[in-house]
N, CA, C and O of each residue as an XYZ file, in Angstrom:
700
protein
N     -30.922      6.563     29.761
C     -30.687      5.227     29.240
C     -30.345      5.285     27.751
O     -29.292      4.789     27.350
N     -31.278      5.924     26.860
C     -31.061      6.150     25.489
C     -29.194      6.738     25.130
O     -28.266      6.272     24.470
N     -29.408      8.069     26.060
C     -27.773      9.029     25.983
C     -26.714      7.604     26.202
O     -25.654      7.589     25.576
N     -27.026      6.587     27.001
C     -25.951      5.435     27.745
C     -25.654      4.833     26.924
O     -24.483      4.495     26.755
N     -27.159      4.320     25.709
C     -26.810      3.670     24.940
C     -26.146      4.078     23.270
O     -25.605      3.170     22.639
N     -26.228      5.213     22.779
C     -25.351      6.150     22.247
C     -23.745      6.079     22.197
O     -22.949      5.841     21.289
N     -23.606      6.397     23.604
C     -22.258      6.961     23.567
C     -21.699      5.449     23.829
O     -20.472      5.474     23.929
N     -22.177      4.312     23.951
C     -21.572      3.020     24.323
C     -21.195      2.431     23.138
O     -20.306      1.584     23.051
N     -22.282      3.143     21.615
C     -21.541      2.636     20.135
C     -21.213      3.588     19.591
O     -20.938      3.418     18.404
N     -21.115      4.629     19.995
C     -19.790      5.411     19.192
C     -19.128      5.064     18.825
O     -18.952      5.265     17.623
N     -18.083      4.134     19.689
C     -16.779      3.700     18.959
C     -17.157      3.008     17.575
O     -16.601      3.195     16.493
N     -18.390      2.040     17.897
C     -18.100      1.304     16.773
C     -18.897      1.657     15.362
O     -19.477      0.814     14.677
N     -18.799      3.202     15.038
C     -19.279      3.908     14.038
C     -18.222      2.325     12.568
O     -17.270      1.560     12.412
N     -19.230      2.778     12.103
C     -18.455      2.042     10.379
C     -17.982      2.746      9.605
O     -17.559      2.140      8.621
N     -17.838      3.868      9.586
C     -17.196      4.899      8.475
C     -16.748      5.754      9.431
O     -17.175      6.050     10.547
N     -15.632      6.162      8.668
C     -15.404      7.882      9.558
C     -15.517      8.867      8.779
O     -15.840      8.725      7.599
N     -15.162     10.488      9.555
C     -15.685     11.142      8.555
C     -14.377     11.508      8.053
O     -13.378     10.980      8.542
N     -14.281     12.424      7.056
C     -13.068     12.902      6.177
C     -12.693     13.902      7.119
O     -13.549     14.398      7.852
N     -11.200     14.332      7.183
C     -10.117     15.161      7.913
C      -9.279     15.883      6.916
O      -8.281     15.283      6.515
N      -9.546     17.189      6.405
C      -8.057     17.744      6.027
C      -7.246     18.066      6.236
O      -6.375     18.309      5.401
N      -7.096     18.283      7.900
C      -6.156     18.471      9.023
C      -5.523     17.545      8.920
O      -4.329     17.841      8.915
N      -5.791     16.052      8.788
C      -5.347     14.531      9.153
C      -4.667     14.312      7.754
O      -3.483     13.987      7.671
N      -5.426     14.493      6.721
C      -4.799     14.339      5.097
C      -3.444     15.086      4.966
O      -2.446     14.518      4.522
N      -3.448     16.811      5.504
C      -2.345     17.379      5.463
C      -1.248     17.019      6.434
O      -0.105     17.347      6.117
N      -1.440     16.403      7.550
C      -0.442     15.868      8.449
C       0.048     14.445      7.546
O       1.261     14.390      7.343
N      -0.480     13.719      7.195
C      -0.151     12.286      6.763
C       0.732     13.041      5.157
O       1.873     12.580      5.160
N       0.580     13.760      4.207
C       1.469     14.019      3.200
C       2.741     14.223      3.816
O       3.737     13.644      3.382
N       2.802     15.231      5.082
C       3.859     16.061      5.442
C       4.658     15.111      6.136
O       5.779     15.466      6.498
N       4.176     13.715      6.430
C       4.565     12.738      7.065
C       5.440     12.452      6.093
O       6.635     12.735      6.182
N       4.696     11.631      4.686
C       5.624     10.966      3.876
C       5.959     11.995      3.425
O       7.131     11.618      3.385
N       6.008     12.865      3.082
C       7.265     13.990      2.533
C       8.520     13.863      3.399
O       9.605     13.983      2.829
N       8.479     13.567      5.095
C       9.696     13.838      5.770
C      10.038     12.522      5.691
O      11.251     12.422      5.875
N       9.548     11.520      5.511
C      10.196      9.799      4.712
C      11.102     10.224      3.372
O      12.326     10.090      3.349
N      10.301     10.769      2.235
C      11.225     11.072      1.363
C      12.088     11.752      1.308
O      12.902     11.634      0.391
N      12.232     12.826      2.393
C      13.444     14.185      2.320
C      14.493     13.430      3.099
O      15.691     13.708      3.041
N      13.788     12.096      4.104
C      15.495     11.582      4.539
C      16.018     10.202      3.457
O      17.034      9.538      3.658
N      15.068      9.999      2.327
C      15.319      8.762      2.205
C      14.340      9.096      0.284
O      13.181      8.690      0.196
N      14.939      9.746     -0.867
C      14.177      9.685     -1.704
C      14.206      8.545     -2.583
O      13.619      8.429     -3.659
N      14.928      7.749     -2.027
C      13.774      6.272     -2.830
C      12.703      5.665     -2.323
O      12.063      4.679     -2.690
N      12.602      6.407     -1.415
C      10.683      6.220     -0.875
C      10.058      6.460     -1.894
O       9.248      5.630     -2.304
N      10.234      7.450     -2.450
C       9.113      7.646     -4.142
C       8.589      5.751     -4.780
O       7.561      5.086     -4.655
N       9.506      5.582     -5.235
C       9.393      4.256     -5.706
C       8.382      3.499     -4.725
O       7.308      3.055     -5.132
N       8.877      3.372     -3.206
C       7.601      2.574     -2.421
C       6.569      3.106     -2.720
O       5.843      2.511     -3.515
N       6.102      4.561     -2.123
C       4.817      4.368     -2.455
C       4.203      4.337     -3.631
O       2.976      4.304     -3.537
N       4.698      4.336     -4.857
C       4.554      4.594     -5.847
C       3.715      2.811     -6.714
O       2.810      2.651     -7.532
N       4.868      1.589     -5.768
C       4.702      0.282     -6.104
C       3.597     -0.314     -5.266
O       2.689     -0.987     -5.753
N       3.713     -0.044     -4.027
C       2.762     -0.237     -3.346
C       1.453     -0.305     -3.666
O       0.922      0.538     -4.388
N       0.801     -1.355     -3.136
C      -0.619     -1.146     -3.704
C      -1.422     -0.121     -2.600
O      -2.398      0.522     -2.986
N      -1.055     -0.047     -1.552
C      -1.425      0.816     -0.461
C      -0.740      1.011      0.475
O       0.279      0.330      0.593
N      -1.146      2.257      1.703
C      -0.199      1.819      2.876
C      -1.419      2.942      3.924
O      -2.390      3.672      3.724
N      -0.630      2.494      4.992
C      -1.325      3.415      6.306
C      -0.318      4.506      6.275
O       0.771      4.224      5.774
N      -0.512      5.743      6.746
C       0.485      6.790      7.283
C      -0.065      7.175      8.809
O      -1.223      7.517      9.051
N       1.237      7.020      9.999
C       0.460      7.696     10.969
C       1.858      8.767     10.998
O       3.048      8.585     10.736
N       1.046      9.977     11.462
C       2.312     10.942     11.649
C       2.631     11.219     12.844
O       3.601     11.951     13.044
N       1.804     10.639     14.019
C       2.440     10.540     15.494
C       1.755      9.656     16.419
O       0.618      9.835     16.855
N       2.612      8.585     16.716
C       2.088      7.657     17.376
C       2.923      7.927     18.952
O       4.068      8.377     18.989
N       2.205      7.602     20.083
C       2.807      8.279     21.289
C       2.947      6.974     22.104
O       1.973      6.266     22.358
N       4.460      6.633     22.582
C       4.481      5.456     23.376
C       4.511      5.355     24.560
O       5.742      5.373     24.583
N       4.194      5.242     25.820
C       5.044      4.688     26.610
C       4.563      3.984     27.620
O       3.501      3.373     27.499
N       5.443      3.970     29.017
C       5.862      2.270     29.719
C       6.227      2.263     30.794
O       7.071      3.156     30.882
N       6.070      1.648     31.962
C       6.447      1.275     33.202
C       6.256     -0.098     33.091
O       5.120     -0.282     32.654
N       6.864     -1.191     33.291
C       6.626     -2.394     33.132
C       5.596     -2.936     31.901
O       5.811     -3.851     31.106
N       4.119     -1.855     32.037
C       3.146     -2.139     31.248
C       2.955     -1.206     30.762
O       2.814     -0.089     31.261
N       2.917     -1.586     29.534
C       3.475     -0.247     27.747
C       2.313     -0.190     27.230
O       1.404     -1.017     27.299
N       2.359      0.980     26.612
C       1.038      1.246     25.284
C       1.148      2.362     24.480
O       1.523      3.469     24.867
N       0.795      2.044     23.274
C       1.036      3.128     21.991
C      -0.137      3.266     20.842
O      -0.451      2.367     20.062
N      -0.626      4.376     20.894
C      -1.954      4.345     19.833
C      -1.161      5.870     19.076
O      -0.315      6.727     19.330
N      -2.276      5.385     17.845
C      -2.039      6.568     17.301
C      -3.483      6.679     15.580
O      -4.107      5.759     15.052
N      -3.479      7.462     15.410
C      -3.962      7.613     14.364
C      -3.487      8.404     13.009
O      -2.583      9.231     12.892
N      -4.500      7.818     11.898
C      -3.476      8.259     10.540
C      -4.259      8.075      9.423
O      -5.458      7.876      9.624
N      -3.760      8.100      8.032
C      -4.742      7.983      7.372
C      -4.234      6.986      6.532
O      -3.005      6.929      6.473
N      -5.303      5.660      5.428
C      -5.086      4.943      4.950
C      -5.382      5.311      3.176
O      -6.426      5.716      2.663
N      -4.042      4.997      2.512
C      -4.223      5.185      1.069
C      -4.624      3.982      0.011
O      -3.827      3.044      0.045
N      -5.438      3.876     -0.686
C      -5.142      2.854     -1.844
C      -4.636      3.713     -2.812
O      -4.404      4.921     -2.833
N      -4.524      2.825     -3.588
C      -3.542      3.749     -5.119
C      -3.319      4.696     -5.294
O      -3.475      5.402     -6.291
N      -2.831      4.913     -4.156
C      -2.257      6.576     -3.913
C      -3.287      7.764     -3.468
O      -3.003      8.940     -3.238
N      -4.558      7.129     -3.412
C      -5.609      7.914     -2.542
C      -6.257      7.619     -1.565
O      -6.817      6.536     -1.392
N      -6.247      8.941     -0.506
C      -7.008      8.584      0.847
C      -8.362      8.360      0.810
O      -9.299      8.983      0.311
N      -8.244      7.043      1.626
C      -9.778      6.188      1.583
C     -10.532      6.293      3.062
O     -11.742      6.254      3.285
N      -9.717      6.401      3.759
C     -10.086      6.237      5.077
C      -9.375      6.573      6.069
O      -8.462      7.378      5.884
N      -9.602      6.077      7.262
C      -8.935      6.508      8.916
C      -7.963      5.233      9.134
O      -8.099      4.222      8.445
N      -7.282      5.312      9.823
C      -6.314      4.371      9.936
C      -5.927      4.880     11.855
O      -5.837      6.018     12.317
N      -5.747      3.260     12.720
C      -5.985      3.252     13.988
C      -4.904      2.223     13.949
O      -4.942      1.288     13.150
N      -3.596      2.455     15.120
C      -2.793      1.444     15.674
C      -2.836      1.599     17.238
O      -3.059      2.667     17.807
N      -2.674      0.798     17.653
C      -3.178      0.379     19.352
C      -1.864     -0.957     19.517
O      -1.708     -1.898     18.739
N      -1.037     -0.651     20.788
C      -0.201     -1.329     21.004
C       0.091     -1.660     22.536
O       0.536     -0.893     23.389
N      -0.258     -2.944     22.660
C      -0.375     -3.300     24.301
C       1.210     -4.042     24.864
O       1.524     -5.018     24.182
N       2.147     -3.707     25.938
C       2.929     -4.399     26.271
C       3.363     -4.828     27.512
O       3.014     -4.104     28.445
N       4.095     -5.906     27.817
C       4.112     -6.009     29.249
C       5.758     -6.877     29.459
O       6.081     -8.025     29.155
N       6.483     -5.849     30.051
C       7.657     -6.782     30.160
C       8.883     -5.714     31.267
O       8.391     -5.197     32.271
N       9.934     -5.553     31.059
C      11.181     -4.296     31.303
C      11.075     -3.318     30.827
O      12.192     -3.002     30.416
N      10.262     -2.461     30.571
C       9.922     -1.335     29.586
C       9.854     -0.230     30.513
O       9.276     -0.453     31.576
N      10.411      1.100     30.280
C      10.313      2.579     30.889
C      10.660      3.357     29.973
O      11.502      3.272     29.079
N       9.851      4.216     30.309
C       9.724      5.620     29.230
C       9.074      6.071     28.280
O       8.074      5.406     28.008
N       9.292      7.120     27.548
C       8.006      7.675     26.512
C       8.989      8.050     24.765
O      10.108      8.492     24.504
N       7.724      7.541     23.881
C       8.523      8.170     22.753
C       7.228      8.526     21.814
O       6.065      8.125     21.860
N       8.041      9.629     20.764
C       6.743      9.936     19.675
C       7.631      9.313     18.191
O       8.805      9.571     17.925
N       7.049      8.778     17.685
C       7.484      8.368     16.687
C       6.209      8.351     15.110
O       5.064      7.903     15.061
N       6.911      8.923     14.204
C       5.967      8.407     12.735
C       6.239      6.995     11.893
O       7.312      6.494     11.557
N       5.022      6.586     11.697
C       5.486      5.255     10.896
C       4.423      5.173      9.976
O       3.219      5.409     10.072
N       5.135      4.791      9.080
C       4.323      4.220      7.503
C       4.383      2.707      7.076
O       5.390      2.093      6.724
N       2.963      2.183      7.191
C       2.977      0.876      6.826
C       2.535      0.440      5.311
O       1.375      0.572      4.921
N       3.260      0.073      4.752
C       3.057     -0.496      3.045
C       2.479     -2.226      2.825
O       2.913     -3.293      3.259
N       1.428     -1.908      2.030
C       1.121     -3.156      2.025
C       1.251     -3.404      0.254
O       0.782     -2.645     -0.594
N       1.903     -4.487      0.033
C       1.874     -5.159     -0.912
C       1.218     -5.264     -2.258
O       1.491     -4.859     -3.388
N       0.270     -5.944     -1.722
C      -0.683     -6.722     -2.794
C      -2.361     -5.743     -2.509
O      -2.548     -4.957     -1.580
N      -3.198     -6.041     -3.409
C      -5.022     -6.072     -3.446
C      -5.296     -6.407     -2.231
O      -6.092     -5.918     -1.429
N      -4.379     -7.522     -2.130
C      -5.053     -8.827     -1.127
C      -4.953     -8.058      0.072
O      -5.862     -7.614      0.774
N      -3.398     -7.939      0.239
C      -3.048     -7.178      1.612
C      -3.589     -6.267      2.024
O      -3.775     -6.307      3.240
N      -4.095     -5.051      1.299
C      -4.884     -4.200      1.550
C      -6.475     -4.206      1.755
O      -7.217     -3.231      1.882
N      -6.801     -5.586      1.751
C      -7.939     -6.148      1.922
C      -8.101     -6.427      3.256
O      -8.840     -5.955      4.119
N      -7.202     -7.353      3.254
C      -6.753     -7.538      4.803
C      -6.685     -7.011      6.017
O      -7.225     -7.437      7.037
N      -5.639     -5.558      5.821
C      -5.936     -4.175      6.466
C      -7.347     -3.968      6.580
O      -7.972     -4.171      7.621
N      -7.899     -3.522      5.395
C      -9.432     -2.847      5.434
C     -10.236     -4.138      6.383
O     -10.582     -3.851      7.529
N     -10.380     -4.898      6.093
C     -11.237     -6.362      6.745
C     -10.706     -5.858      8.226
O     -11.161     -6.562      9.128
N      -9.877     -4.837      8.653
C      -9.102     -5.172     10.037
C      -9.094     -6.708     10.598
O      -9.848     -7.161     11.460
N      -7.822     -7.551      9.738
C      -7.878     -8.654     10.006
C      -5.662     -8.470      9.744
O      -4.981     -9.414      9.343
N      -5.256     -7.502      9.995
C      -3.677     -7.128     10.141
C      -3.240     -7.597     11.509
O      -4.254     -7.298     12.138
N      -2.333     -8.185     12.491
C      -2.008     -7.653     13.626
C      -0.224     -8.581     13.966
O       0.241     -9.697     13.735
N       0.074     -7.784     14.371
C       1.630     -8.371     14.416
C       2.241     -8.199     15.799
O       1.621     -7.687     16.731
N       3.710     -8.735     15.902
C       4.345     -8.378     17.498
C       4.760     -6.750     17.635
O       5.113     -5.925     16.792
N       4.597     -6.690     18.780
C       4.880     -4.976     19.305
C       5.897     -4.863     18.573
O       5.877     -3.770     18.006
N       7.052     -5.660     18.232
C       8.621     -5.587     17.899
C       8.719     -6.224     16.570
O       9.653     -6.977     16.291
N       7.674     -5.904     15.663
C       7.557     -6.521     14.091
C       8.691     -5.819     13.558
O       8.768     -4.652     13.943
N       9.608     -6.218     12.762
C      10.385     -6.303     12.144
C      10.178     -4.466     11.274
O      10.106     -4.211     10.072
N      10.156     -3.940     11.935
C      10.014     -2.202     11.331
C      11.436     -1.618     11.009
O      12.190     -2.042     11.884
N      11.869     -1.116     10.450
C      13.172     -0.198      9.895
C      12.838      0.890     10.502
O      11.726      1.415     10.537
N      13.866      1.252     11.010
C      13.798      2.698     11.562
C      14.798      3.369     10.161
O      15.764      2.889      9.568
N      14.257      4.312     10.041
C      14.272      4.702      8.815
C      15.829      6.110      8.971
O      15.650      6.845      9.942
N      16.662      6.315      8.450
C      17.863      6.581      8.048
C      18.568      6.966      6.370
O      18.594      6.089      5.506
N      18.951      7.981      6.182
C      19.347      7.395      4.379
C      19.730      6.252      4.520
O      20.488      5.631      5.265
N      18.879      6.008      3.416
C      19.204      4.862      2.585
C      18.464      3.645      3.080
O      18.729      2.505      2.700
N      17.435      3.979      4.029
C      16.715      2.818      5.114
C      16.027      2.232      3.560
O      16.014      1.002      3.522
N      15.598      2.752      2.597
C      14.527      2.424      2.148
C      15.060      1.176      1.297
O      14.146      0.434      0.936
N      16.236      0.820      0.934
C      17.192      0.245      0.239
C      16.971     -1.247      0.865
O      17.164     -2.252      0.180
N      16.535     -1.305      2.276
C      15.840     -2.500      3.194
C      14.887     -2.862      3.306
O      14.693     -3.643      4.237
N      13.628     -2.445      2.304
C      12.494     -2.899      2.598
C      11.990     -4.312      1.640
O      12.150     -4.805      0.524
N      11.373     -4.519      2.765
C      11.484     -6.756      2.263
C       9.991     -6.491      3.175
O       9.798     -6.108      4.329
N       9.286     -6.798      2.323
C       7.375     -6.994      2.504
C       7.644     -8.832      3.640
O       8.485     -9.723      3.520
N       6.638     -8.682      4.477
C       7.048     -9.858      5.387
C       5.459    -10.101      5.350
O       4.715     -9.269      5.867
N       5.026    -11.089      4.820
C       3.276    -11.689      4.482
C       2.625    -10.497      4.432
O       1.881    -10.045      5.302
N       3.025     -9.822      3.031
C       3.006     -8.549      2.568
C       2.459     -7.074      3.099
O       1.630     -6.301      2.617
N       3.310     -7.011      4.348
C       2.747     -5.854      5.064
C       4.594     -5.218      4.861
O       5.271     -6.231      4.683
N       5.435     -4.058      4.840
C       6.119     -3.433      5.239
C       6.128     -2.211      6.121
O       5.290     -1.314      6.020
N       7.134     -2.220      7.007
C       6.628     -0.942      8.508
C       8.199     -0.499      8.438
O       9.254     -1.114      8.598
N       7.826      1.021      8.085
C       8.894      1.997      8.521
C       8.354      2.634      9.819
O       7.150      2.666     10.075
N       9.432      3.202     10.726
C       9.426      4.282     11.315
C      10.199      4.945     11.552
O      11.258      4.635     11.007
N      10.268      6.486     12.628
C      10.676      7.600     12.336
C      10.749      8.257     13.680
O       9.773      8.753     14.243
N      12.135      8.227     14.224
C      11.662      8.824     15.676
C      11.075     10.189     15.731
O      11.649     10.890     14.898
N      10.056     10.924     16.456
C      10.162     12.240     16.253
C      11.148     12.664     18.141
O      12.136     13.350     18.404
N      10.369     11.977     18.856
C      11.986     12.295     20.378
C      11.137     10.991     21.295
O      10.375     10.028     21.201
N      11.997     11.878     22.269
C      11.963     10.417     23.647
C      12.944      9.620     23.487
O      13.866      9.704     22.675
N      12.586      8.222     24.890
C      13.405      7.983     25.281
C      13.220      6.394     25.547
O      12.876      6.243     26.719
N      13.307      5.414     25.006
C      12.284      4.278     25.648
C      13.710      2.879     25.754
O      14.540      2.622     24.882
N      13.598      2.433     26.672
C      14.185      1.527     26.672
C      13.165      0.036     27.462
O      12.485      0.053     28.488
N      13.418     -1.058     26.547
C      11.751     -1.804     26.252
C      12.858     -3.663     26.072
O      13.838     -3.750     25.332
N      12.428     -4.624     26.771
C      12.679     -5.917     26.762
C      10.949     -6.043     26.841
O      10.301     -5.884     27.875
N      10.429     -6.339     25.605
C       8.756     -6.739     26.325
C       8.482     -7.937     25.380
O       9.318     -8.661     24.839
N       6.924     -7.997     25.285
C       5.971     -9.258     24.715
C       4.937     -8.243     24.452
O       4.528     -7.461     25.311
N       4.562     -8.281     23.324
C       3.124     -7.263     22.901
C       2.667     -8.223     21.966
O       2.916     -9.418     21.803
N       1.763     -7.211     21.258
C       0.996     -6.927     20.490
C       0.783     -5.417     19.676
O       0.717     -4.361     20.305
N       0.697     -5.487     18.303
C      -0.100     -4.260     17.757
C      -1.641     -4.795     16.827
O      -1.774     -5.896     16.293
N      -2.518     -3.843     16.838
C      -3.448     -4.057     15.704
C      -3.684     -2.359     15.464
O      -3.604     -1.284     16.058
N      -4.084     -3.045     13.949
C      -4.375     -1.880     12.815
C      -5.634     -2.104     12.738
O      -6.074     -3.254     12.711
N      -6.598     -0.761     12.678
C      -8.204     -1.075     12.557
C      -8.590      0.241     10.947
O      -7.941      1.286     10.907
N      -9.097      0.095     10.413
C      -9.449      0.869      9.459
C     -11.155      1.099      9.445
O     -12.050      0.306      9.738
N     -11.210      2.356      9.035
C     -12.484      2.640      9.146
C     -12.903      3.687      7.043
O     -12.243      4.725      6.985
N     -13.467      3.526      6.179
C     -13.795      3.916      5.043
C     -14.171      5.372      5.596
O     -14.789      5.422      6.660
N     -13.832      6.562      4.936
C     -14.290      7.431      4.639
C     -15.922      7.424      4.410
O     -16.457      6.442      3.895
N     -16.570      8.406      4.760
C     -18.293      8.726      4.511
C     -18.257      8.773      3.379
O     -18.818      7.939      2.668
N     -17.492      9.902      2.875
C     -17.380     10.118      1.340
C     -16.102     10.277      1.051
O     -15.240     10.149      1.921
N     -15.778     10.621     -0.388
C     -14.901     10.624     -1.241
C     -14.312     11.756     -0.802
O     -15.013     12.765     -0.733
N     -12.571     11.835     -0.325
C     -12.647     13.242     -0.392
C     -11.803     13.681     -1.999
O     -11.218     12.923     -2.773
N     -11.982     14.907     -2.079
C     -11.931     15.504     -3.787
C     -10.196     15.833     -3.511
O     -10.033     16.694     -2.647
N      -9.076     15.348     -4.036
C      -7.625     15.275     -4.611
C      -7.223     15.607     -5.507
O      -6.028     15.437     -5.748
């Protein structure tokens, strides 16, 4: 009974712990944003924060879904875990891996995120990212979403949902 009741709040731990596996995947992420596109410097640079996931995995038979995990920066340092979860239901078949980086704006916005109080349509207004993608970014109730195919194949008429959940680091990690 005790073991039942354990593993039933796992999920909902309040902190996570620190990853340097996860830290070094999320740089190498936005490094391959900037090597196709170096006025990314400037975003993250203005940004007051953003999420990085470096592989989010999709796919779909009528009824779609895409999670992934990543890590979340404020002022240019990793604070925490970063969680996207994406439910859909419509004409949808197939699978894709894709990276995406979400920029948030303002204090506020990144408050927002952290509060996990973010959530938008499966089909939010994201740039798929290209030279010169970055030349398009327009903050929309100050969240901005790039992504990045890594392969696959998805062809998708749906109705979703995504949410972003954030979880604080235990501790500080040392940068």
């Amino acid at each position: 009974m005790t073991l039942a009741l354990v593993l039933a709040f796992l999920p909902l731990q309040l902190v996570a712990q620190y990853n340097p596996v996860a830290l070094e995947k999320a740089e190498e992420t936005m490094d391959a944003f900037k090597d196709k596109d170096p006025k990314f410097d400037v975003y993250f640079d203005d940004a007051y924060g953003y999420a990085v996931f470096p592989s989010i995995g999709k796919g779909a038979f009528v009824l779609g879904g895409a999670h992934g995990a990543g890590t979340a920066f404020e002022q240019g340092k990793p604070v925490g875990k970063a969680k996207i979860t994406q439910l859909t239901i419509g004409f949808q078949a197939g699978g894709q891996a894709y990276r995406q980086i979400i920029f948030f704006e303002s204090e506020t916005d990144m408050q927002r995120f952290k509060d996990n109080k973010i959530e938008f349509a499966a089909q939010a207004s994201a740039v798929a990212v290209t030279e010169g993608a970055s030349t398009n970014l327009a903050y929309n109730d100050g969240v901005a979403v790039f992504t990045m195919t890594k392969g696959g194949l998805m062809y998708e008429a749906s109705l979703g949902g995504q949410q972003l959940t954030y979880k604080p680091y235990k501790r500080k990690p040392r940068r």
